[in-house]
C-alpha positions in Angstrom: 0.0 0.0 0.0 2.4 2.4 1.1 4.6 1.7 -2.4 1.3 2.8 -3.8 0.8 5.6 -2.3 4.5 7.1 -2.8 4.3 8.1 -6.2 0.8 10.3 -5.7 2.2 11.6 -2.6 4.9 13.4 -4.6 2.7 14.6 -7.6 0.5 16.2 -4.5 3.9 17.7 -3.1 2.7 16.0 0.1 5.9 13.2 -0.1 7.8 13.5 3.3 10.2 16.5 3.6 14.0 16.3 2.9 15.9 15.6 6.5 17.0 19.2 8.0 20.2 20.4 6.8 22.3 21.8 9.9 23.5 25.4 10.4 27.3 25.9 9.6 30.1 28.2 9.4 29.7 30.3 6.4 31.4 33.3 5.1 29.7 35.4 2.1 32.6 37.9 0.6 32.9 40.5 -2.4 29.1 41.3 -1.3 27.4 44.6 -2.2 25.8 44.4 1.4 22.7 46.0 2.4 22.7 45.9 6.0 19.8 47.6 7.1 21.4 47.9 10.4 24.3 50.1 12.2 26.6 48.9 9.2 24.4 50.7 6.6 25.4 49.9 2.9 28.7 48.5 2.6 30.1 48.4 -1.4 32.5 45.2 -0.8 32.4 43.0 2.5 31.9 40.1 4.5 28.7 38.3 6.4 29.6 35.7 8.6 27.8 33.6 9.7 28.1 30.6 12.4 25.4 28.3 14.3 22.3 29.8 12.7 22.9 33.3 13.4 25.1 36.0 11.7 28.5 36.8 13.7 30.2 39.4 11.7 29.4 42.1 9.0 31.6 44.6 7.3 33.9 45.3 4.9 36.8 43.6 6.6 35.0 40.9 8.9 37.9 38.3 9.3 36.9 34.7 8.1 36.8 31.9 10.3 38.9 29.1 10.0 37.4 26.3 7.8 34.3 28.6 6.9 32.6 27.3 3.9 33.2 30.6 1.8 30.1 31.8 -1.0 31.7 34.2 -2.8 29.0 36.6 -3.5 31.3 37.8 -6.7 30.2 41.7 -6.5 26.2 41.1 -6.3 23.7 42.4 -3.7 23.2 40.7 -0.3 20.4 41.9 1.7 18.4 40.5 4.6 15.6 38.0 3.5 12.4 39.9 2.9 9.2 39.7 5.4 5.8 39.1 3.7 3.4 40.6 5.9 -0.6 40.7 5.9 -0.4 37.3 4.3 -2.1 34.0 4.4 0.8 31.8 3.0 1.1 28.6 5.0 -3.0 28.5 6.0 -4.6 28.7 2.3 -3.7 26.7 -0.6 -6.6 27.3 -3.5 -8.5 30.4 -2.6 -11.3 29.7 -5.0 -13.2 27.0 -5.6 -11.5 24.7 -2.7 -13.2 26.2 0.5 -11.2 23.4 2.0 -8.2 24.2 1.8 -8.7 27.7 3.4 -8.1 27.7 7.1 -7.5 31.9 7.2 -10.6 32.3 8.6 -13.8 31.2 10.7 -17.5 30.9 10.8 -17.6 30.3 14.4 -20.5 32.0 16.2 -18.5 31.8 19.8 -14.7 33.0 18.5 -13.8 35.7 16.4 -10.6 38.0 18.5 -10.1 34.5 19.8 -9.3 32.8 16.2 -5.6 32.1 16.0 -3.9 31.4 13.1 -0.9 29.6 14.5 -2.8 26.4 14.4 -3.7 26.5 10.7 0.1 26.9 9.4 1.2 24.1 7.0 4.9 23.8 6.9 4.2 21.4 3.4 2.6 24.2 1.6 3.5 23.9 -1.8 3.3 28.1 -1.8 5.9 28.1 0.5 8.5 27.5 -1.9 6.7 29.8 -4.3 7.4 32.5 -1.9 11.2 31.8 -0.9 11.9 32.1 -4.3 10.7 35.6 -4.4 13.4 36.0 -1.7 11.0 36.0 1.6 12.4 34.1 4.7 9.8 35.4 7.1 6.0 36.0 6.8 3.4 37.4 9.4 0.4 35.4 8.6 -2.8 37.1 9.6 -6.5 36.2 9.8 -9.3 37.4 7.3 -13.0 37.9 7.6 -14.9 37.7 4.3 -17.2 36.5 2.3 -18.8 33.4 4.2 -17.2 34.3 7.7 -18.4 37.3 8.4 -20.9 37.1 11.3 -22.6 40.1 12.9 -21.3 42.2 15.6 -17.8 40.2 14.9 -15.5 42.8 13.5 -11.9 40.8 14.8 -10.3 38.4 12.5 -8.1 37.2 14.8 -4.6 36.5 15.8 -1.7 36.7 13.8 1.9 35.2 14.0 5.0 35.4 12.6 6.7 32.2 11.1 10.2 31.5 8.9 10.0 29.5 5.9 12.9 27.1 5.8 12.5 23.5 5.9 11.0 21.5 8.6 7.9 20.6 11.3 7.8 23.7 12.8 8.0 27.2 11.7 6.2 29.0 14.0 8.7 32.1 15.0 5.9 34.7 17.1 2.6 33.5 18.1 0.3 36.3 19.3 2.0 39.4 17.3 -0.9 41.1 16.9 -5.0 40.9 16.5 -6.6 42.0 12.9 -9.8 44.2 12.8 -11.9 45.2 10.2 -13.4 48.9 9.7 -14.4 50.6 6.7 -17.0 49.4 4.7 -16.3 46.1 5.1 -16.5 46.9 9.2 -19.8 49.0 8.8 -21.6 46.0 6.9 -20.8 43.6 9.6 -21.8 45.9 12.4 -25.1 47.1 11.3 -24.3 49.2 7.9 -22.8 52.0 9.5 -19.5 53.3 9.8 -21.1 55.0 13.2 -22.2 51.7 14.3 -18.9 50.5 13.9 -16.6 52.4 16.2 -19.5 52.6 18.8 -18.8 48.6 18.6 -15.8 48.8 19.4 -15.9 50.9 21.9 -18.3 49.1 23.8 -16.5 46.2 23.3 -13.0 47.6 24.6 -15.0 48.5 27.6 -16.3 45.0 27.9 -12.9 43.6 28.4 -12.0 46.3 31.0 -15.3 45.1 32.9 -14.6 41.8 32.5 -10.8 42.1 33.4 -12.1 43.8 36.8 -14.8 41.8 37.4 -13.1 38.2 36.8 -14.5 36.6 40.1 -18.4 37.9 39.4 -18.4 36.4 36.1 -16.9 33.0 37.5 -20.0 33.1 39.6 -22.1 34.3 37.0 -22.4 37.6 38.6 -21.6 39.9 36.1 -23.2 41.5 33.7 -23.8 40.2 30.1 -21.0 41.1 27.3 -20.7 41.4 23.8 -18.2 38.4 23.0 -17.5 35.2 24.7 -15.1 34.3 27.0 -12.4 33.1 24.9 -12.8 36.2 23.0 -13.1 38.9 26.3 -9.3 36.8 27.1 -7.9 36.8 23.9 -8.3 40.7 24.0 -6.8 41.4 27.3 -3.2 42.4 25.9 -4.4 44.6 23.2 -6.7 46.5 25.9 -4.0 46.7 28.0 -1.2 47.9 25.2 0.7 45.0 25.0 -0.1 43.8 21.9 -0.7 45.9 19.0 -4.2 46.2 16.9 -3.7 46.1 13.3 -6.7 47.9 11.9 -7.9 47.5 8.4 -9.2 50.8 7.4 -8.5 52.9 4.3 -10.3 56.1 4.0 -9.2 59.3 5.3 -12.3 60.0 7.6 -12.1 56.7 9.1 -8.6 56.9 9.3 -8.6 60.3 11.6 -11.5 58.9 13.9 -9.1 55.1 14.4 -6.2 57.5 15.6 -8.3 59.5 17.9 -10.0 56.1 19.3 -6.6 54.8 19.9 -5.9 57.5 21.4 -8.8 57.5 24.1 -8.2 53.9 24.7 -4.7 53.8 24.9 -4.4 51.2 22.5 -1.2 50.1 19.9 -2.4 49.9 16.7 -1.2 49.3 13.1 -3.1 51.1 9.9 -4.1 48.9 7.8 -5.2 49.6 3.7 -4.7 52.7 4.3 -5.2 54.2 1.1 -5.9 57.6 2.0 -3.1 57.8 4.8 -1.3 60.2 2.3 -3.3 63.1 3.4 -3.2 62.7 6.7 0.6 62.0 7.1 1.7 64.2 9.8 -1.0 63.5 12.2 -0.1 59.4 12.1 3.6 60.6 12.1 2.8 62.6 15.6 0.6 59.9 16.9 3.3 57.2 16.1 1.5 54.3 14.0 3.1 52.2 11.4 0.9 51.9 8.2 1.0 48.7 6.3 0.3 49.5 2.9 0.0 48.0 -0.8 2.6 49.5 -3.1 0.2 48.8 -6.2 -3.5 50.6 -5.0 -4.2 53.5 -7.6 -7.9 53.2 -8.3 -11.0 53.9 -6.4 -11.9 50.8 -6.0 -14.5 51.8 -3.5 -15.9 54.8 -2.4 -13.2 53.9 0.9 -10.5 54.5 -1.6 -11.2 57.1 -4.0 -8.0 59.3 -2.9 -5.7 56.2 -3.9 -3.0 57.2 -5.2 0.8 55.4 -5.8 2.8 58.2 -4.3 1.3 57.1 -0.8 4.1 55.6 0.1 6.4 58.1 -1.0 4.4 60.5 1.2 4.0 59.1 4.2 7.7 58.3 4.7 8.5 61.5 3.9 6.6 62.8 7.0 8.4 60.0 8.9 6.4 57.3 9.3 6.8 53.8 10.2 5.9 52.1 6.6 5.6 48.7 5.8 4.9 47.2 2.0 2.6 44.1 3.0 2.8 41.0 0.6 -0.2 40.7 -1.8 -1.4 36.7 -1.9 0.3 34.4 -3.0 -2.1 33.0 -4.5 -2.4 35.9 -7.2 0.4 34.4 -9.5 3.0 34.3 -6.8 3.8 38.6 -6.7 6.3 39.3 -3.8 6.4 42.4 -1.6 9.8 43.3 -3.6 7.4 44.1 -6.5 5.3 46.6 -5.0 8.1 48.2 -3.3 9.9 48.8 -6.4 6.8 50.2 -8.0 6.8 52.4 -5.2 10.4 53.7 -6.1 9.0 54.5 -9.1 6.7 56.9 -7.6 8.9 58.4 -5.3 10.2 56.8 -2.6 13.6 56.2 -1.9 15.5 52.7 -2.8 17.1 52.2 1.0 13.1 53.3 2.3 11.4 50.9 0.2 14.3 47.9 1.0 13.6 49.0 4.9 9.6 48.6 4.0 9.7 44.7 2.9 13.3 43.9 5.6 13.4 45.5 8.5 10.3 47.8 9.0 7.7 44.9 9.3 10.0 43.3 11.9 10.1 46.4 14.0 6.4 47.1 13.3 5.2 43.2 14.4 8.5 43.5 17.3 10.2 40.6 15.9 13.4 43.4 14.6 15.5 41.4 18.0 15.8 38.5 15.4 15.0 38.9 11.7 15.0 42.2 9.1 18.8 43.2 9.4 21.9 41.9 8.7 23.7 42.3 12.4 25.4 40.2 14.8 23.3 38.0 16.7 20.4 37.8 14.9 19.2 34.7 12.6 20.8 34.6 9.1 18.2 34.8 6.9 20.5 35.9 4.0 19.6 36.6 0.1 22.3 37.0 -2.6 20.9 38.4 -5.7 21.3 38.2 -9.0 20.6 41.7 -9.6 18.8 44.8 -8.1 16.5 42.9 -5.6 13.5 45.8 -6.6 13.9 44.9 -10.0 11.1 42.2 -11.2 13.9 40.6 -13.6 16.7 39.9 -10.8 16.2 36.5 -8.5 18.2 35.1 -5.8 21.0 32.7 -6.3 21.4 31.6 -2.9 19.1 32.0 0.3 19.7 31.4 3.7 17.1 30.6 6.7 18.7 30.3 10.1 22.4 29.6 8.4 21.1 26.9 6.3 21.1 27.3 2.6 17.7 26.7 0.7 17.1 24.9 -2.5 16.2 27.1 -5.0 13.1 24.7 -6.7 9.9 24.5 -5.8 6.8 22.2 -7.2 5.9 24.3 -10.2 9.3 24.4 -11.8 9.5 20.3 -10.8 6.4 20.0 -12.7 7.7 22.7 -15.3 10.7 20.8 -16.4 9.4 17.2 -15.6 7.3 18.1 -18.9 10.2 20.5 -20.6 10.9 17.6 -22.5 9.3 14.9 -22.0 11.0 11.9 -23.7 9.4 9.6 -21.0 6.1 9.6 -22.5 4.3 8.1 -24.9 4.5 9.1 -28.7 1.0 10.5 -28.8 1.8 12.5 -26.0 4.7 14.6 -27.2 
């Protein structure tokens, strides 16, 4: 049975995975090095890396004895990019195989509660896909549409942060953050107001606080009735209390100004979201301190949420000095990597070393992973791209890639399949 079973197992890409290759000395030279760190851009140096985690950059790092050298031969070495806003790892066919989408939930008892971490597939065949494009790290967040939304539930749920190198587990963060909806997508869920919305949410955030101070009274089934469920009310307890940050998805500029000045009363952390209209309010989210996660490809009102879309955002906002991060579109949609949209955004005026920051080391600081992944420093994991060109550019790809010191293969299941049938002399005359 099991010889039987081998040979669909691999056309399914579900065939057990290779044994786990073990971290070693390495030492990349004659790098164009793109730090992102203290060391800054360095035209011709060393990375060094030992054990899984980087131990030396610069332009004269000293090699170890009996390092394995990679010489880099002039190209561009950066840090591996961070896909963020994505749900690589939990969805395989978006349409037509409901199945196979674990991003989200119908529940009628969880919705803040709904954690991600316990949908994330370490065989995804998108995985690959997505190293390719030169990401080593995601943060894989929760969705609520279509089917799943469920009145009076506006959170999506719990994100986490995960590498994508070989092996069971990849889990890296669990708990970086809860996703809400607001917007239009937020007003239809909460009654078909955009009114109705915040006053939601309000009530809720007070709910938790009640609950929180009233823990013993509702053990006795004392207190008064709330809006979510238990597992929810708990699940919410850090973001009320500031600990763990709120990514809002929100994009217009009116409901934009009244999330600031609701984080603001509440004392909550929050992330923007969408944020397609954040342009024209850049210096008040620069004052108030919030990172904006934003698409570097929205230009067109796609709704009446986003008629001020416009490519330069951006551009704009990081010019006022704030936090940006260029979020991963799916993966699903032909495979596009943030590196894409954050060269388009060059092309509309942001910097090069601002829009490497946006897809490296900004989503790290903005999901508080930046102790471990996003820059090229001593002491944090080496998740290392050399590239065969400028890493913005859609033509260049990486030749090499490093998770946690251990170099990737550089294949995944669509080129298998793509040269399995380049020429296929193994068939039958009437198939060629």
């Amino acid at each position: 049975m099991a010889r039987l079973l081998a040979p669909v197992l691999v056309m399914l890409g579900l065939a057990a995975p290779p044994a786990i290759a073990l971290a070693e000395t390495v030492a990349i030279t004659n790098a164009h090095i793109y730090s992102m760190g203290p060391s800054g851009e360095i035209a011709s140096g060393v990375v060094v890396v030992s054990g899984g985690r980087i131990t030396a950059v610069g332009a004269s790092a000293r090699i170890p004895d009996g390092a394995r050298i990679i010489d880099a031969h002039g190209d561009v070495v950066t840090p591996g990019l961070v896909a963020t806003n994505t749900p690589l790892s939990t969805v395989e066919i978006a349409e037509g195989v409901e199945e196979t989408n674990d991003n989200a939930t119908a529940s009628g008892v969880i919705s803040a509660a709904f954690d991600v971490q316990y949908a994330v597939n370490p065989n995804s065949v998108l995985i690959p896909i997505a190293r390719l494009g030169g990401v080593t790290d995601a943060v894989i967040t929760p969705t609520l549409s279509g089917r799943h939304e469920r009145k009076n539930m506006i959170f999506a749920g719990q994100a986490a942060v995960i590498h994508l190198g070989q092996g069971p587990d990849l889990l890296e963060k669990t708990h970086a953050g809860m996703v809400l909806v607001m917007g239009e997508d937020g007003a239809r869920i909460a009654g078909g107001s955009r009114a109705a919305e915040f006053v939601l949410l309000a009530g809720l955030v007070e709910d938790v606080r009640a609950y929180v101070h009233n823990l013993a009274n509702y053990d006795l089934g004392h207190s008064r009735a709330y809006g979510l469920s238990r597992q929810d009310l708990e699940a919410l307890i850090p973001v009320v209390e500031g600990r763990e940050p709120l990514m809002i998805s929100v994009h217009r500029a009116a409901d934009i100004r009244q999330v600031l000045r609701l984080a603001k009363d509440q004392k909550l952390k929050i992330i923007l979201e969408g944020a397609e209209e954040a342009w024209s309010l850049a210096p008040e989210i620069a004052a108030a301190q919030v990172p904006v996660l934003l698409s570097g490809y929205a230009d067109l009102p796609q709704s009446f949420d986003m008629i001020g879309s416009t490519l330069e955002n951006a551009a704009r906002l990081n010019a006022a000095g704030v936090l940006i991060g260029i979020e991963n579109p799916p993966i699903y949609e032909g495979g596009r990597t943030p590196r894409i949209d954050a060269g388009r955004a060059v092309a509309h005026g942001l910097p090069f070393a601002a829009a490497l920051a946006s897809i490296t080391i900004n989503p790290a600081r903005i999901w508080g992973v930046a102790d471990r992944i996003g820059s090229l420093e001593p002491g944090k994991d080496a998740d290392i791209v050399i590239w065969s060109g400028d890493p913005l550019e859609p033509m260049s790809a990486p030749t090499a890639i490093m998770i946690k010191g251990v170099e990737q293969p550089l294949r995944s299941r669509d080129l298998d399949l793509r040269d399995r049938y380049l020429h296929p002399t193994d068939l039958p005359p009437a198939y060629h």
